[in-house]
N, C-alpha and C positions, 0 to 999 in steps of 0.2 A: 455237785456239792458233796463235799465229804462228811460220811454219815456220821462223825462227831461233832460233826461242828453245830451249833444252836443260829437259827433265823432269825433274823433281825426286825423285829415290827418296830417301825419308826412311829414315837407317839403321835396324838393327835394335835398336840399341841406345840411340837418341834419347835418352833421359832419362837415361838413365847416362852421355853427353855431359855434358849441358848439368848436372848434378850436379858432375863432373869440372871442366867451366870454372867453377862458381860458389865451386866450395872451391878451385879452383887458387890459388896465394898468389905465381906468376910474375905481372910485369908484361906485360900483353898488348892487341892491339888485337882479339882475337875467336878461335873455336876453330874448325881445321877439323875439321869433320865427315866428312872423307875418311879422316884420319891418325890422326886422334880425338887432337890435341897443341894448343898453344897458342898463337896464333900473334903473335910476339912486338913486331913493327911493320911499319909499313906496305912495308917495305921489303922483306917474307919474301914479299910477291904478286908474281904472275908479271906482270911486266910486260904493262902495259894489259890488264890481267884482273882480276875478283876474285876468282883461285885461288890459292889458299896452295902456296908453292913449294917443294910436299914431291914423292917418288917419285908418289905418288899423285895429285894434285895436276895435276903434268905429262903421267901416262898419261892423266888425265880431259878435257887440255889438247889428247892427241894425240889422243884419239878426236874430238871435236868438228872439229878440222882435218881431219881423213879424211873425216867427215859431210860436211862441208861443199864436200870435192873432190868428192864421189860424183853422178853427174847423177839428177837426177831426175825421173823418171816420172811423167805427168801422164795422167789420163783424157780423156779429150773430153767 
């Protein structure tokens, strides 16, 4: 895995998403799976990200930022 990349925890409730986004009858570019809402255009992501610019969204934005202050430890 390359060490910038973020892991991907599959909600607990996956399928009841994506149930959720197929009967949704809003217009929409995709559903986040953070907020579990729908996300309306391209214009609701968090600038130069593909995170949808919900509460949730943003804490997922700020942990990533703190990862990536944090130095780290390397074995020999």
């Amino acid at each position: 895995m390359n060490d910038d990349w973020v892991s991907v925890k599959v909600p607990d409730d996956f399928d009841g998403m994506l149930v959720a986004w197929t009967e949704s009858t809003e217009p929409n570019v995709g559903w986040c799976l953070l907020c579990n809402s729908p996300i309306p255009t391209e214009a609701d992501f968090i600038p130069e990200t593909n995170t949808h610019d919900c509460d949730a969204g943003r804490m997922f934005e700020a942990d990533i930022a703190q990862m990536q202050r944090k130095p780290r430890c390397r074995g020999n």
